[in-house]
N, CA and C atoms as a LAMMPS dump frame, in Angstrom:
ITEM: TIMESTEP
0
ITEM: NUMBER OF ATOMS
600
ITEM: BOX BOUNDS ff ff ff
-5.0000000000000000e+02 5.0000000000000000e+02
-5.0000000000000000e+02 5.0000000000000000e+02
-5.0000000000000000e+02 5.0000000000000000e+02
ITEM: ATOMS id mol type element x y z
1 1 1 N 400.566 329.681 -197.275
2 1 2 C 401.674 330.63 -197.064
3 1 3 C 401.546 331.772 -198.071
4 2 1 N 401.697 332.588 -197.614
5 2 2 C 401.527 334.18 -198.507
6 2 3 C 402.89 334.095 -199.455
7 3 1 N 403.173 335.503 -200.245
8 3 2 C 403.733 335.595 -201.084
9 3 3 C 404.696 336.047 -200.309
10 4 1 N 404.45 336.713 -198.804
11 4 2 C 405.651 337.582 -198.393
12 4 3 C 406.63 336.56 -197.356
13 5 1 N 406.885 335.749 -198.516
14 5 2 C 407.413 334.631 -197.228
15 5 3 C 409.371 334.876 -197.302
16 6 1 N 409.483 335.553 -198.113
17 6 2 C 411.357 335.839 -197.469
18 6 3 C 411.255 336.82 -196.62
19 7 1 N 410.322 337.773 -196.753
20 7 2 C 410.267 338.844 -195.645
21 7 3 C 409.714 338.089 -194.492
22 8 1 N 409.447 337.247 -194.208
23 8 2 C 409.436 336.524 -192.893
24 8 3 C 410.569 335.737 -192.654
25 9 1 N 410.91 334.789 -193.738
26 9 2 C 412.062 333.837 -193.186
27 9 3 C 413.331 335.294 -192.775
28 10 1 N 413.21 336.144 -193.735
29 10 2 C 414.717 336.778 -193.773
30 10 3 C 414.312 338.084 -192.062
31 11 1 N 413.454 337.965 -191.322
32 11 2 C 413.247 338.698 -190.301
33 11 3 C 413.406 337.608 -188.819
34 12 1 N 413.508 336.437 -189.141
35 12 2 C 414.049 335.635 -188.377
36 12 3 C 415.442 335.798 -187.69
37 13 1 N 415.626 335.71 -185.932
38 13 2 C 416.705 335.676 -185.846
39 13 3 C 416.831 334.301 -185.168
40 14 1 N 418.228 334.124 -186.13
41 14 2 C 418.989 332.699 -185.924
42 14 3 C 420 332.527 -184.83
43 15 1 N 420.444 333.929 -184.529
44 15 2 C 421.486 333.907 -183.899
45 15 3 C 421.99 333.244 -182.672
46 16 1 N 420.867 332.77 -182.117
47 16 2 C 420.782 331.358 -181.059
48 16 3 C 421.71 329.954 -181.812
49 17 1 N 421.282 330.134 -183.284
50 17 2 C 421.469 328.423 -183.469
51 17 3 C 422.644 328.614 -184.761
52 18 1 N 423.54 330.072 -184.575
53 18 2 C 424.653 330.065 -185.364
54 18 3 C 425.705 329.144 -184.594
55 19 1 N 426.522 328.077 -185.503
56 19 2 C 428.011 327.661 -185.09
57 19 3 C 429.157 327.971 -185.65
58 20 1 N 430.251 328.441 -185.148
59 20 2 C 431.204 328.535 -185.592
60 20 3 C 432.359 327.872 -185.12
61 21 1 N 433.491 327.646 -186.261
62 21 2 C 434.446 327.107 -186.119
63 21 3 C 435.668 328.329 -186.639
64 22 1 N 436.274 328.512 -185.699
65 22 2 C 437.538 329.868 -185.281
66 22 3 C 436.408 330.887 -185.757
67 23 1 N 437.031 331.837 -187.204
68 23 2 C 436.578 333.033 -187.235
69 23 3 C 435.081 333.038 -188.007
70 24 1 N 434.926 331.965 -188.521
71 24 2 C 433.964 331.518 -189.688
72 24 3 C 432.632 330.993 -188.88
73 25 1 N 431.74 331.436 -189.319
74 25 2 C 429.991 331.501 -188.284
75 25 3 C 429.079 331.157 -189.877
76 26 1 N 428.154 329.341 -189.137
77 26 2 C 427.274 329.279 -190.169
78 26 3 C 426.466 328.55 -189.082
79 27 1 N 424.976 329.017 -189.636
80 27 2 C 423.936 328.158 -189.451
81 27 3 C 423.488 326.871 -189.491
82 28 1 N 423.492 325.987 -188.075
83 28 2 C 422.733 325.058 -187.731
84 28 3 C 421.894 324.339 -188.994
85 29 1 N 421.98 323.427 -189.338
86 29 2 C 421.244 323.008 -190.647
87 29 3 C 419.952 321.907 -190.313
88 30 1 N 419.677 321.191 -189.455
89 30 2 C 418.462 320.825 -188.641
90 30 3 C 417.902 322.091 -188.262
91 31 1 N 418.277 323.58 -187.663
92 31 2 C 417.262 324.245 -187.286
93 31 3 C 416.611 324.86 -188.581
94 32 1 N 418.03 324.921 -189.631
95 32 2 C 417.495 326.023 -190.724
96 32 3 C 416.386 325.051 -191.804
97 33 1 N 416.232 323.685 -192.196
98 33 2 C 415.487 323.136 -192.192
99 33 3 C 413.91 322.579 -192.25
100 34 1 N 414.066 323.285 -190.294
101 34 2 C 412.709 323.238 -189.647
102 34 3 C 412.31 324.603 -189.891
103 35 1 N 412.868 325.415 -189.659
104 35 2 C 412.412 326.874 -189.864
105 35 3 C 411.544 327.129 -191.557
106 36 1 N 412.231 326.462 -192.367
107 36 2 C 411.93 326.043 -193.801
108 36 3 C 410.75 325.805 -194.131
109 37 1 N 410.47 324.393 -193.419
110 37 2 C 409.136 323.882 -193.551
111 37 3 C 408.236 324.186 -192.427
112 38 1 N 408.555 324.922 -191.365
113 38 2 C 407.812 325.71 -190.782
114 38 3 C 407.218 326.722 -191.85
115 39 1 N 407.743 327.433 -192.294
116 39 2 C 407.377 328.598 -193.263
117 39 3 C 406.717 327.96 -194.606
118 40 1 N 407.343 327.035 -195.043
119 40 2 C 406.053 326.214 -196.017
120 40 3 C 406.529 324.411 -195.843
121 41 1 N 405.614 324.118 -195.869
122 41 2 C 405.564 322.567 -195.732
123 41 3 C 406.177 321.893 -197.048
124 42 1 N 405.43 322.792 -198.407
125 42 2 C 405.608 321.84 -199.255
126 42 3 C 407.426 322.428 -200.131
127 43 1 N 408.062 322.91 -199.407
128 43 2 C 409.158 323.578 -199.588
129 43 3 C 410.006 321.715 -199.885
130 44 1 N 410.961 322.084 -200.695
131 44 2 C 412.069 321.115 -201.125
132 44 3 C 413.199 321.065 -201.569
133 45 1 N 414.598 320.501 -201.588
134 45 2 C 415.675 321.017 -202.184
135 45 3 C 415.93 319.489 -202.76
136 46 1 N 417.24 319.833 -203.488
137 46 2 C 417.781 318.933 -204.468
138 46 3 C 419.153 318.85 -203.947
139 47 1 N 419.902 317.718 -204.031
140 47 2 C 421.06 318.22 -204.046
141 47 3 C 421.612 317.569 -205.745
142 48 1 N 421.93 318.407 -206.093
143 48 2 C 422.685 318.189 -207.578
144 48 3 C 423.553 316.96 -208.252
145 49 1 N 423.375 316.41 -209.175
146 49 2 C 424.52 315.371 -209.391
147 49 3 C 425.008 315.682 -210.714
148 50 1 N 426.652 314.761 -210.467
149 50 2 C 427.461 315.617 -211.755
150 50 3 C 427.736 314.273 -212.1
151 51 1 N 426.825 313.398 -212.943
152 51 2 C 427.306 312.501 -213.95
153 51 3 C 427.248 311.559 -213.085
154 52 1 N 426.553 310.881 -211.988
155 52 2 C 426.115 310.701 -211.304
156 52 3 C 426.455 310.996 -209.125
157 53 1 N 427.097 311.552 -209.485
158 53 2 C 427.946 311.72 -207.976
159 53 3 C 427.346 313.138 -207.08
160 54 1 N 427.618 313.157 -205.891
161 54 2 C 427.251 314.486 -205.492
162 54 3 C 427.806 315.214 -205.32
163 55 1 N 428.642 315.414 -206.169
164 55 2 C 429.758 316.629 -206.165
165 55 3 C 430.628 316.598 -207.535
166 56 1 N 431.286 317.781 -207.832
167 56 2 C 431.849 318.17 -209.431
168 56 3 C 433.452 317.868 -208.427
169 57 1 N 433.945 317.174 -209.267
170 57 2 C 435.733 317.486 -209.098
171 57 3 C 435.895 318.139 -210.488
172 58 1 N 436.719 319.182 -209.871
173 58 2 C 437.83 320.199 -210.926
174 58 3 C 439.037 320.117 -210.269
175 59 1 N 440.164 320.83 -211.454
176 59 2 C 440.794 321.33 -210.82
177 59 3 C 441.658 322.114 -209.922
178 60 1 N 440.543 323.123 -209.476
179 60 2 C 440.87 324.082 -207.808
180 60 3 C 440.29 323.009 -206.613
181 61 1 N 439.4 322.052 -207.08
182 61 2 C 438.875 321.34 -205.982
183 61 3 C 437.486 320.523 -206.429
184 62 1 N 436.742 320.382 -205.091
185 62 2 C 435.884 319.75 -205.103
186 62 3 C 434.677 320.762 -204.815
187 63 1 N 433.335 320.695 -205.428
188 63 2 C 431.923 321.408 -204.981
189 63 3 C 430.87 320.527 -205.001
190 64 1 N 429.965 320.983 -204.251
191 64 2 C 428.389 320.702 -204.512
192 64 3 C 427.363 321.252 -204.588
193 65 1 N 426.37 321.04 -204.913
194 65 2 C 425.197 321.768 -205.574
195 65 3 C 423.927 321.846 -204.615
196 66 1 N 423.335 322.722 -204.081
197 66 2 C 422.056 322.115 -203.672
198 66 3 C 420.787 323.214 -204.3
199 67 1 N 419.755 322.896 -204.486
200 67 2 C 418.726 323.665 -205.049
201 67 3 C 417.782 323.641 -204.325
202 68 1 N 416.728 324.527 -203.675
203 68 2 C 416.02 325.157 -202.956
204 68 3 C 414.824 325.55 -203.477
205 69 1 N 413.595 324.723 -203.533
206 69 2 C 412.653 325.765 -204.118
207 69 3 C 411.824 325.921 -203.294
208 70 1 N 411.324 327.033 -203.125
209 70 2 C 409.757 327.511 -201.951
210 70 3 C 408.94 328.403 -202.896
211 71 1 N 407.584 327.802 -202.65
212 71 2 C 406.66 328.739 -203.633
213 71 3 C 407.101 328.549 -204.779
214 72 1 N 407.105 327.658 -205.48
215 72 2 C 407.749 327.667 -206.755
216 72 3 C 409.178 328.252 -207.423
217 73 1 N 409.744 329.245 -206.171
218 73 2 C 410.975 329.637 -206.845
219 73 3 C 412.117 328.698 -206.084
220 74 1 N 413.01 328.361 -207.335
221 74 2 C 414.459 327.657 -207.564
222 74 3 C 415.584 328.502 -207.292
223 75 1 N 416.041 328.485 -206.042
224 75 2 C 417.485 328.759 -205.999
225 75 3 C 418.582 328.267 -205.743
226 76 1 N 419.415 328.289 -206.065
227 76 2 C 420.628 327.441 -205.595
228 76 3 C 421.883 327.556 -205.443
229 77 1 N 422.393 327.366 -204.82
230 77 2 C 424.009 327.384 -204.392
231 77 3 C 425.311 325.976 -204.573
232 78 1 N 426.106 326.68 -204.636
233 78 2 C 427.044 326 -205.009
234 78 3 C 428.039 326.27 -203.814
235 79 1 N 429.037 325.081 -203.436
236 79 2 C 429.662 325.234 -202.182
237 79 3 C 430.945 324.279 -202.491
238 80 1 N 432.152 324.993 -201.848
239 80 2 C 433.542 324.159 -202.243
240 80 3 C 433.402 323.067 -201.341
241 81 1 N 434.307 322.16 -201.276
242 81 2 C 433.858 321.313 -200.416
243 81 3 C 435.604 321.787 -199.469
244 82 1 N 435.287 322.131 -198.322
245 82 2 C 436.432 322.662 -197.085
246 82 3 C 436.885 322.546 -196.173
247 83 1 N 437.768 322.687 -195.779
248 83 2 C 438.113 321.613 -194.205
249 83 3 C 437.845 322.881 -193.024
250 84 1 N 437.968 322.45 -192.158
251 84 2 C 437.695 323.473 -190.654
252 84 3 C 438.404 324.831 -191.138
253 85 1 N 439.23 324.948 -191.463
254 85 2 C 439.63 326.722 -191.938
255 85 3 C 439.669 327.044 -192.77
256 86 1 N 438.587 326.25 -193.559
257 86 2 C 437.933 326.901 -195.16
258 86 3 C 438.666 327.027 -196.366
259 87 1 N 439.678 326.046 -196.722
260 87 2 C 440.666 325.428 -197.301
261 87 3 C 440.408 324.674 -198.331
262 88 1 N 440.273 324.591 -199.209
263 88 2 C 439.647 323.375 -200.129
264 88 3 C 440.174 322.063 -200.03
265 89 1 N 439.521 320.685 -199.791
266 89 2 C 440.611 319.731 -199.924
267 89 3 C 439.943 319.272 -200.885
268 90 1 N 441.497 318.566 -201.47
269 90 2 C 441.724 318.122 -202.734
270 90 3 C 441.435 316.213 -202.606
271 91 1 N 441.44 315.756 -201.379
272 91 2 C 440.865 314.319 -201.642
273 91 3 C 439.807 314.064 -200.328
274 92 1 N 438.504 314.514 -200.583
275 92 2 C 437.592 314.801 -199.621
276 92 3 C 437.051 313.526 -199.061
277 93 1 N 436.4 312.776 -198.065
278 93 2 C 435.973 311.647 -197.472
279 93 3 C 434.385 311.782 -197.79
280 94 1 N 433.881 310.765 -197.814
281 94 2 C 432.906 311.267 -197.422
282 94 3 C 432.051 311.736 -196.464
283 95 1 N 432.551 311.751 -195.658
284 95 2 C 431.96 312.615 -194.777
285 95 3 C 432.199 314.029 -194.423
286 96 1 N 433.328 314.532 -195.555
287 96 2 C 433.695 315.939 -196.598
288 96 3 C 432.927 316.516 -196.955
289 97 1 N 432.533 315.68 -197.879
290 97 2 C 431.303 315.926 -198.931
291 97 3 C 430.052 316.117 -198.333
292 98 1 N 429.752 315.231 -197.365
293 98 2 C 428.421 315.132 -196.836
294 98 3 C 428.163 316.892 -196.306
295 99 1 N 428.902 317.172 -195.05
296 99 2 C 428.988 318.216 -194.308
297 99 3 C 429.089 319.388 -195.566
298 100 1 N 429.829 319.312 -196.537
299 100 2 C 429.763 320.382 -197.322
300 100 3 C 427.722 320.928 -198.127
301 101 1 N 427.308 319.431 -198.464
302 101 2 C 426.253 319.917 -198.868
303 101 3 C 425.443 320.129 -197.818
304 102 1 N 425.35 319.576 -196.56
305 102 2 C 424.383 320.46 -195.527
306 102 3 C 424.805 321.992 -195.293
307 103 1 N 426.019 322.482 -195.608
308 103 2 C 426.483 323.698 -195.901
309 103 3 C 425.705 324.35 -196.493
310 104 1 N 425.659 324.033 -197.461
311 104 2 C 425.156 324.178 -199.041
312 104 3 C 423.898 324.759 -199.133
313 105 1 N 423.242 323.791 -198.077
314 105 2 C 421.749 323.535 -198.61
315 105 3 C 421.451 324.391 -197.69
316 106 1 N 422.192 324.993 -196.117
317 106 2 C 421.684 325.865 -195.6
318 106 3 C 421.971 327.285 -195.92
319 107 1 N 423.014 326.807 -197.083
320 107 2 C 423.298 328.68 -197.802
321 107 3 C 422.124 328.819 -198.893
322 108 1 N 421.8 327.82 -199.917
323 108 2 C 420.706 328.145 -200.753
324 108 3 C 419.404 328.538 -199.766
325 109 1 N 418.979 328.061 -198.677
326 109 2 C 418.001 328.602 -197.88
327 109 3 C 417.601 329.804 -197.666
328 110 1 N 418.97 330.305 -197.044
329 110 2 C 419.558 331.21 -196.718
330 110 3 C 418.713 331.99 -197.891
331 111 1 N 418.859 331.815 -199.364
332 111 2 C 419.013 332.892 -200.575
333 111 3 C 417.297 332.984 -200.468
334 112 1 N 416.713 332.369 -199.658
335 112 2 C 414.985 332.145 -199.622
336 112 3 C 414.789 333.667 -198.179
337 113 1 N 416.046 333.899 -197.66
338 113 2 C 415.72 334.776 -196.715
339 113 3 C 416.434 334.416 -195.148
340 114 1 N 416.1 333.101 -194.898
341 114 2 C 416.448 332.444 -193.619
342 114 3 C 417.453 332.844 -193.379
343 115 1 N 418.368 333.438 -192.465
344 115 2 C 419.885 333.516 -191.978
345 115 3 C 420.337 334.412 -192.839
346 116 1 N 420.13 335.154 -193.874
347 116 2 C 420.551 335.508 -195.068
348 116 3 C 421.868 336.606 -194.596
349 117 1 N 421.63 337.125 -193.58
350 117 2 C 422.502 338.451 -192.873
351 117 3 C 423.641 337.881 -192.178
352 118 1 N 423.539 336.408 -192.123
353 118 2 C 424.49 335.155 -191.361
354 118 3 C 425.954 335.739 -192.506
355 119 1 N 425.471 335.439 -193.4
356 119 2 C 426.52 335.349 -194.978
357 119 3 C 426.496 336.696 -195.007
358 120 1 N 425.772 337.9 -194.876
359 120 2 C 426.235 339.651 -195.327
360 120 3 C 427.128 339.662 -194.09
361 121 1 N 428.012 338.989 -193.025
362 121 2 C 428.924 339.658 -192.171
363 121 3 C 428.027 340.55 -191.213
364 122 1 N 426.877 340.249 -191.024
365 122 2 C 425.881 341.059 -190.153
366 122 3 C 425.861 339.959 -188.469
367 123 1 N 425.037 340.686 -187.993
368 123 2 C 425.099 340.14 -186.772
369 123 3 C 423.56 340.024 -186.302
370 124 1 N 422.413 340.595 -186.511
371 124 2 C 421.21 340.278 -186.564
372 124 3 C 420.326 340.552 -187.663
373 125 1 N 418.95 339.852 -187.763
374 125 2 C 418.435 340.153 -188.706
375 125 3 C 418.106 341.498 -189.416
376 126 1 N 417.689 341.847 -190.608
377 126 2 C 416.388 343.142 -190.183
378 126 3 C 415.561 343.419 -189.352
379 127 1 N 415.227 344.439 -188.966
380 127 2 C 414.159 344.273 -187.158
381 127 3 C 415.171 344.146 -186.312
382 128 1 N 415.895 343.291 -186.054
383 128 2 C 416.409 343.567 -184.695
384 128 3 C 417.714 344.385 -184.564
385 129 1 N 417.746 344.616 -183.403
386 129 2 C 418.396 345.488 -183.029
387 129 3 C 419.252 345.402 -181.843
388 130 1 N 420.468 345.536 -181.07
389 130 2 C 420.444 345.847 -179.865
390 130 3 C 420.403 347.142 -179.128
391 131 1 N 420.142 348.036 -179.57
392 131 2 C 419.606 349.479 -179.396
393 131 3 C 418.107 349.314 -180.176
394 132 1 N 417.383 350.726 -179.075
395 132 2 C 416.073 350.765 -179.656
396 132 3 C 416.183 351.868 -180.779
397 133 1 N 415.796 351.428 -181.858
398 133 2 C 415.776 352.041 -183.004
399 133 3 C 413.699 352.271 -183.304
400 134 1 N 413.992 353.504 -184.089
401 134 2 C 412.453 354.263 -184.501
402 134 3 C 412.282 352.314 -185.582
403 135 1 N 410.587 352.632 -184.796
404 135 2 C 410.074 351.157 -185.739
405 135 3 C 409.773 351.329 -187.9
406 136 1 N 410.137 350.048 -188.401
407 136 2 C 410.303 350.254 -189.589
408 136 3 C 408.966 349.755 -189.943
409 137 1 N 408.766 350.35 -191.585
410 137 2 C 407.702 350.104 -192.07
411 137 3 C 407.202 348.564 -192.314
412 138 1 N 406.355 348.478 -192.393
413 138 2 C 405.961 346.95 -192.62
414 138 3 C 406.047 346.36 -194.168
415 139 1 N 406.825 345.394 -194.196
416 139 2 C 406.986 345.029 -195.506
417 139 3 C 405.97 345.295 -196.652
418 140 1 N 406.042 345.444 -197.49
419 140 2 C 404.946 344.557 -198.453
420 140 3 C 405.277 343.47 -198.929
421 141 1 N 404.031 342.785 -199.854
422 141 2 C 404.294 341.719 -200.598
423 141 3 C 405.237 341.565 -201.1
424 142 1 N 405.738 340.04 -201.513
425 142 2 C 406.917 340.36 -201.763
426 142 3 C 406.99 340.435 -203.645
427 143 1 N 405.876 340.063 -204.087
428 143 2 C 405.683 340.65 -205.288
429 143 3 C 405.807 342.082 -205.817
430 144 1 N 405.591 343.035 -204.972
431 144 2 C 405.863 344.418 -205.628
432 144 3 C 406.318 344.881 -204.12
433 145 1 N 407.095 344.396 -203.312
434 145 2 C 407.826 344.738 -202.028
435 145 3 C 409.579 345.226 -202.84
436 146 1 N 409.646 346.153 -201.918
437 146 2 C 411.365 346.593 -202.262
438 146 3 C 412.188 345.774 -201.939
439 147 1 N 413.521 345.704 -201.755
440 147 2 C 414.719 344.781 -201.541
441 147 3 C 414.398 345.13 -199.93
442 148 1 N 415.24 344.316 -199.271
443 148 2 C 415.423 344.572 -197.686
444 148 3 C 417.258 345.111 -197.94
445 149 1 N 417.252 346.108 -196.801
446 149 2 C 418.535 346.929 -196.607
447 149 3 C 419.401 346.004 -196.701
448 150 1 N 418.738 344.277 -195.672
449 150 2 C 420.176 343.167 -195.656
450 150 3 C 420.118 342.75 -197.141
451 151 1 N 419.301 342.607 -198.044
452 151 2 C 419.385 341.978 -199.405
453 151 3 C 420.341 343.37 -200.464
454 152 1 N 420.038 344.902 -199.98
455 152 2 C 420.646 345.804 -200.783
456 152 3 C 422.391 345.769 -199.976
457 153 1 N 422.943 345.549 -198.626
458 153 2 C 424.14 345.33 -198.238
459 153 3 C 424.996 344.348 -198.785
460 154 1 N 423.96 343.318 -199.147
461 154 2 C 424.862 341.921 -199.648
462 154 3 C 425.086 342.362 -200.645
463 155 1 N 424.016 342.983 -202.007
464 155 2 C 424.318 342.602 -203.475
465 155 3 C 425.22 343.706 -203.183
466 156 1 N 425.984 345.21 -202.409
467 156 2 C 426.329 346.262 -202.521
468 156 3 C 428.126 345.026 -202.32
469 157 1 N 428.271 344.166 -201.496
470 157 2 C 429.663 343.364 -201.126
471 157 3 C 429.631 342.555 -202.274
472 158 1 N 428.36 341.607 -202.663
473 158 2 C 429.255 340.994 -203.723
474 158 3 C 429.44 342.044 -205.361
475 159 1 N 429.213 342.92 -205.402
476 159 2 C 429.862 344.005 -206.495
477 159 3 C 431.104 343.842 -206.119
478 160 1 N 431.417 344.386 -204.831
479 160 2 C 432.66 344.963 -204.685
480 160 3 C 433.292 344.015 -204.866
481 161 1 N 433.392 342.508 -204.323
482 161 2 C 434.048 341.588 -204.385
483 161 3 C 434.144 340.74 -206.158
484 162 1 N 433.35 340.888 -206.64
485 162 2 C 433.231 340.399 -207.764
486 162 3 C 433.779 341.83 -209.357
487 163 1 N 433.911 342.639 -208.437
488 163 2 C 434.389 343.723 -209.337
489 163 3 C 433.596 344.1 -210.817
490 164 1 N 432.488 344.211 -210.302
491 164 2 C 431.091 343.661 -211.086
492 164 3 C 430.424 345.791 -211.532
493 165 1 N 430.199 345.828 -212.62
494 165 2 C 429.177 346.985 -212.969
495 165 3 C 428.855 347.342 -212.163
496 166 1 N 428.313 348.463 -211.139
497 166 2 C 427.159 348.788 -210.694
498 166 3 C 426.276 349.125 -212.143
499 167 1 N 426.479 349.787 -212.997
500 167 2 C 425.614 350.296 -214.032
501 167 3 C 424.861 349.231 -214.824
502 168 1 N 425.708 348.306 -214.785
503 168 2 C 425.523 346.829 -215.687
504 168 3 C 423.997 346.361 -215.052
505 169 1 N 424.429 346.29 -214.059
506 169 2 C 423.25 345.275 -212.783
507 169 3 C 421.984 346.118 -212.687
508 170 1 N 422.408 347.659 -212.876
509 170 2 C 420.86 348.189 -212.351
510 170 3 C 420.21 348.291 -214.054
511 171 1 N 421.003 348.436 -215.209
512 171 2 C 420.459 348.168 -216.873
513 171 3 C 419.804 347.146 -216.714
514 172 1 N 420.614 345.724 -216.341
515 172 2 C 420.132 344.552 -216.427
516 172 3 C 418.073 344.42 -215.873
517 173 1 N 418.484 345.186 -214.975
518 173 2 C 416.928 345.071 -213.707
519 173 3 C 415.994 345.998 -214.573
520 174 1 N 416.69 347.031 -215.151
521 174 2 C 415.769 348.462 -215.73
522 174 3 C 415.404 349.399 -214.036
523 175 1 N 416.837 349.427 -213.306
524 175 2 C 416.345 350.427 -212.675
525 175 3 C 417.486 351.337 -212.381
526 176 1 N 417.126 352.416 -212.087
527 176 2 C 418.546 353.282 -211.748
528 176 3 C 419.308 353.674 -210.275
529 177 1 N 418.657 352.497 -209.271
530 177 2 C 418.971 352.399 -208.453
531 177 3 C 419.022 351.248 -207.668
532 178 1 N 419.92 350.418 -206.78
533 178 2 C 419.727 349.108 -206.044
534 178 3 C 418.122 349.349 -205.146
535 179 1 N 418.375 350.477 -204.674
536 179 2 C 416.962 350.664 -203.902
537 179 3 C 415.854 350.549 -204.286
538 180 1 N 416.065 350.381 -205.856
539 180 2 C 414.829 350.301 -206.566
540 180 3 C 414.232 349.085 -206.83
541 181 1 N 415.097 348.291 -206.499
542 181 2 C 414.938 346.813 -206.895
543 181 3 C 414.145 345.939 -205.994
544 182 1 N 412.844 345.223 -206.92
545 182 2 C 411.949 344.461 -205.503
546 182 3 C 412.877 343.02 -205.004
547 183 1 N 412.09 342.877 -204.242
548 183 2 C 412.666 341.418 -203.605
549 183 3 C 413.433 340.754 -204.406
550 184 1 N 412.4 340.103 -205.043
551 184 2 C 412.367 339.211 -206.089
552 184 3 C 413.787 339.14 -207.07
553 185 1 N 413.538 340.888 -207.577
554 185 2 C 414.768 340.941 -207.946
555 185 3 C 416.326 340.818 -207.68
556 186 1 N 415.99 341.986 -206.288
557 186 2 C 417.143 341.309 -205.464
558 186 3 C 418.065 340.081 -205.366
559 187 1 N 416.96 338.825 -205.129
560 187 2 C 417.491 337.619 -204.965
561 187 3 C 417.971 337.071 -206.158
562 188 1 N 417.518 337.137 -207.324
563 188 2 C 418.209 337.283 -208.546
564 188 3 C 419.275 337.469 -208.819
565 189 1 N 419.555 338.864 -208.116
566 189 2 C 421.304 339.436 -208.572
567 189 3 C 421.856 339.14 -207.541
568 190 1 N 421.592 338.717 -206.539
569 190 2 C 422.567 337.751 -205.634
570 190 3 C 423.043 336.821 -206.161
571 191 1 N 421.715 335.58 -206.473
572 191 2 C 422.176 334.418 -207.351
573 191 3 C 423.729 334.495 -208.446
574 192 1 N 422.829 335.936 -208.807
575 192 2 C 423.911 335.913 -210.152
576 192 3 C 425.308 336.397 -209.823
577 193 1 N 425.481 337.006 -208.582
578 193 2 C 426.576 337.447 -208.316
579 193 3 C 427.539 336.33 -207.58
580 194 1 N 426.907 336.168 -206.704
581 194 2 C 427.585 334.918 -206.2
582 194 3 C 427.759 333.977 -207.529
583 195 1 N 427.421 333.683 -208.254
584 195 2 C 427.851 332.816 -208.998
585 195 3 C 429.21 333.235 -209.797
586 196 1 N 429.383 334.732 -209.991
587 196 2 C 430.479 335.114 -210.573
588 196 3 C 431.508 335.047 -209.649
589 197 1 N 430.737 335.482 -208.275
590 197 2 C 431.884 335.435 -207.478
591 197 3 C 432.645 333.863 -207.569
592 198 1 N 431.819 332.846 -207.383
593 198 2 C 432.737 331.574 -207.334
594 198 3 C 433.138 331.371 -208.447
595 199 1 N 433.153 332.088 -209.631
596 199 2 C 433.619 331.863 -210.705
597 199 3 C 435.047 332.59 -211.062
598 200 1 N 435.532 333.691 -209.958
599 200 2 C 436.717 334.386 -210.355
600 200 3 C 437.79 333.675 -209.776
């Protein structure tokens, strides 16, 4: 598998194997999975334990952890554990818990590229379209490849939502623009944002 492997998972469209429950739309976690180790075999996740259990109780609720690595990179997500209208419950079953970390594990995926536009409030991948639009350039590597527009839309929502620097984030990178930022980086200040975000 090449280096440019989120610019493939993240040009995937899922939108066949999205489910939703009322207003809330997430990805199939058997397809997102296969799509996974379609794209690398030796791909693996974790799911996290807190002192031995699979999930942290606090007190706003319950979460879980899952970690994602492909090609050597580690990402991971953290997920409340929620009932059908995205509610936190406070004495979860297990079969709460369970469904929350297949959540989980298909949002850390997700941060590998897969579905990633599922979570930006988008409706198809990069590339597609339902109008014919002038064709886009072909990625590069994803080693010295730019952000994708869906990776510069997300980190542009979780600012807003996290009430976060813009100036801070592009110092942090050393660049003076989101556009400037490669992949790599990108997925970085997602990580890091989302993490503030579940932290406010």
């Amino acid at each position: 598998m090449d280096n440019n492997y989120f610019a493939r998972l993240n040009q995937i469209n899922v939108s066949d194997h999205i489910e939703r429950k009322g207003e809330f739309a997430y990805l199939s976690w058997p397809y997102a999975v296969a799509q996974l180790r379609l794209a690398d075999p030796t791909a693996i996740w974790e799911v996290r334990r807190f002192e031995g259990f699979p999930f942290l109780k606090t007190d706003t609720g319950y979460f879980v952890e899952v970690a994602v690595t492909v090609q050597g990179l580690a990402l991971s997500q953290i997920h409340p554990v929620l009932d059908g209208k995205n509610r936190p419950i406070f004495e979860p079953t297990a079969f709460d818990i369970n469904t929350s970390i297949q959540r989980c594990l298909v949002k850390a995926i997700a941060l590998h590229g897969l579905g990633l536009y599922v979570y930006a409030g988008e409706d198809l991948p990069e590339g597609e379209s339902a109008k014919p639009t002038p064709p886009k350039a072909p990625v590069a590597p994803i080693n010295g490849s730019r952000a994708s527009p869906a990776q510069l839309r997300f980190i542009d929502r979780l600012i807003d939502e996290t009430g976060s620097d813009l100036g801070k984030v592009l110092d942090y990178f050393g660049v003076t623009a989101l556009t400037e930022l490669s992949s790599h980086a990108a997925s970085r200040a997602i990580t890091s944002l989302e993490k503030q975000r579940r932290a406010a």
